[in-house]
C-alpha positions, 0 to 999 in steps of 0.5 A: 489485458495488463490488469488480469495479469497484474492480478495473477501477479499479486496473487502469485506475489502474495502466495511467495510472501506467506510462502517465506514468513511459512517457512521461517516458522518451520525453520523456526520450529525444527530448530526450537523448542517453541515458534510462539514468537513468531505467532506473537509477531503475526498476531502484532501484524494483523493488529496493526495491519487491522487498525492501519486499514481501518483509519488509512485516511485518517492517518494519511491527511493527517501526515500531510497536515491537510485541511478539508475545502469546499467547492467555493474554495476549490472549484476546479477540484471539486469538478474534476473529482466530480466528474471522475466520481459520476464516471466511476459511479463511485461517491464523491469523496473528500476533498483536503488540500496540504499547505506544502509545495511539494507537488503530490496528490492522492486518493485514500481510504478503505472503500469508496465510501470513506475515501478522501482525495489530497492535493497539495498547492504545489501541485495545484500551481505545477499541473494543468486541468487536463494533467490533474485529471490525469493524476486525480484518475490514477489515485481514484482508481486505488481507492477503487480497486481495494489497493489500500487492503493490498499494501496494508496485508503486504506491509504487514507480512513483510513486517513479521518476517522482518522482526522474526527475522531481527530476533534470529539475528540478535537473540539465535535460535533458542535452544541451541543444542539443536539448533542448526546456526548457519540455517538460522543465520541465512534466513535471519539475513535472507527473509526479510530482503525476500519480504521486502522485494516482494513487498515492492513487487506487489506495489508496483503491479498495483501501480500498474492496474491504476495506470491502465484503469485511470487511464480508461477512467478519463479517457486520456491516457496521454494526460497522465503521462504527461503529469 
């Protein structure tokens, strides 16, 4: 199955990323008299990462400008949403429409009792009930696999590596006497490129998991595809 796999992935993924933010604070403290800073930078990721987490639908609708319907004013919404909810045996989330053209839609929040499902009208006009389902089970389905707290924690890391690795660049490596500058150097440039592509990693192996489990969810895998 694509999704046990997936599974190891992200765990393996994540194991590489604390693996790389590990390192550079050895480096970091062979080379220094103090990693303090990078304890500061981890404890500003979990605050940040903590506080994302936690209003991640606030933050999302709110970056789209959306504004809450209700089933009078949306009823093939509500159906659909509905109906994938009573399939899931998941609470009925939110529902928001964004007053853009853009065609896009989603499906956020912590858990699945706080989450919210945002489509745009672009996309409203551009798909059919059968592709919007498709989508709408795609989106449901990171909601439903805690794939918020995933991207959250690996944003967060991949973060602290990257401005650990920007203070190596901009300010060396402290005491400088002992200090070995090519060593700092390389991992001033190369951490946060390795962050990144892991970070990017981790994405795309939880794409995948919500392409199989929204596709089992609706039942139409071809629907998806086809949107």
């Amino acid at each position: 199955m694509h999704k046990h796999y997936n599974g190891l992935k992200t765990a393996a993924l994540f194991g590489a990323l604390w693996a790389v933010l590990l390192g550079l604070g050895g480096l970091i403290g062979l080379n220094t008299r103090s990693s303090a800073p990078i304890w500061i930078m981890a404890l500003i990721g979990v605050a940040t990462t903590a506080y994302g987490y936690w209003n991640s639908d606030k933050i999302a609708i709110r970056s789209m400008q959306a504004y809450p319907v209700t089933e009078a004013q949306a009823p093939q919404l509500y159906q659909i949403v509905r109906e994938l909810s009573v399939r899931a045996n998941q609470p009925m989330p939110r529902i928001y429409l964004s007053p853009t053209m853009n065609p896009n839609a989603f499906a956020t929040g912590r858990n699945p009792r706080n989450a919210a499902v945002c489509c745009t009208e672009g996309i409203l006009q551009l798909l059919d009930a059968r592709e919007l389902r498709g989508v709408l089970g795609h989106e449901l389905m990171h909601v439903y696999n805690r794939d918020i707290l995933t991207s959250s924690v690996a944003a967060a890391v991949a973060g602290v590596i990257t401005s650990v690795g920007q203070m190596l660049l901009f300010f060396g490596g402290g005491d400088r006497r002992n200090s070995n500058p090519l060593a700092m150097l390389a991992m001033a440039l190369l951490a946060p490129f390795a962050a990144s592509l892991i970070q990017l990693a981790i994405t795309r192996t939880r794409e995948y998991d919500a392409d199989e489990d929204g596709s089992q969810l609706t039942g139409d895998p071809l629907a998806l595809a086809s949107a």
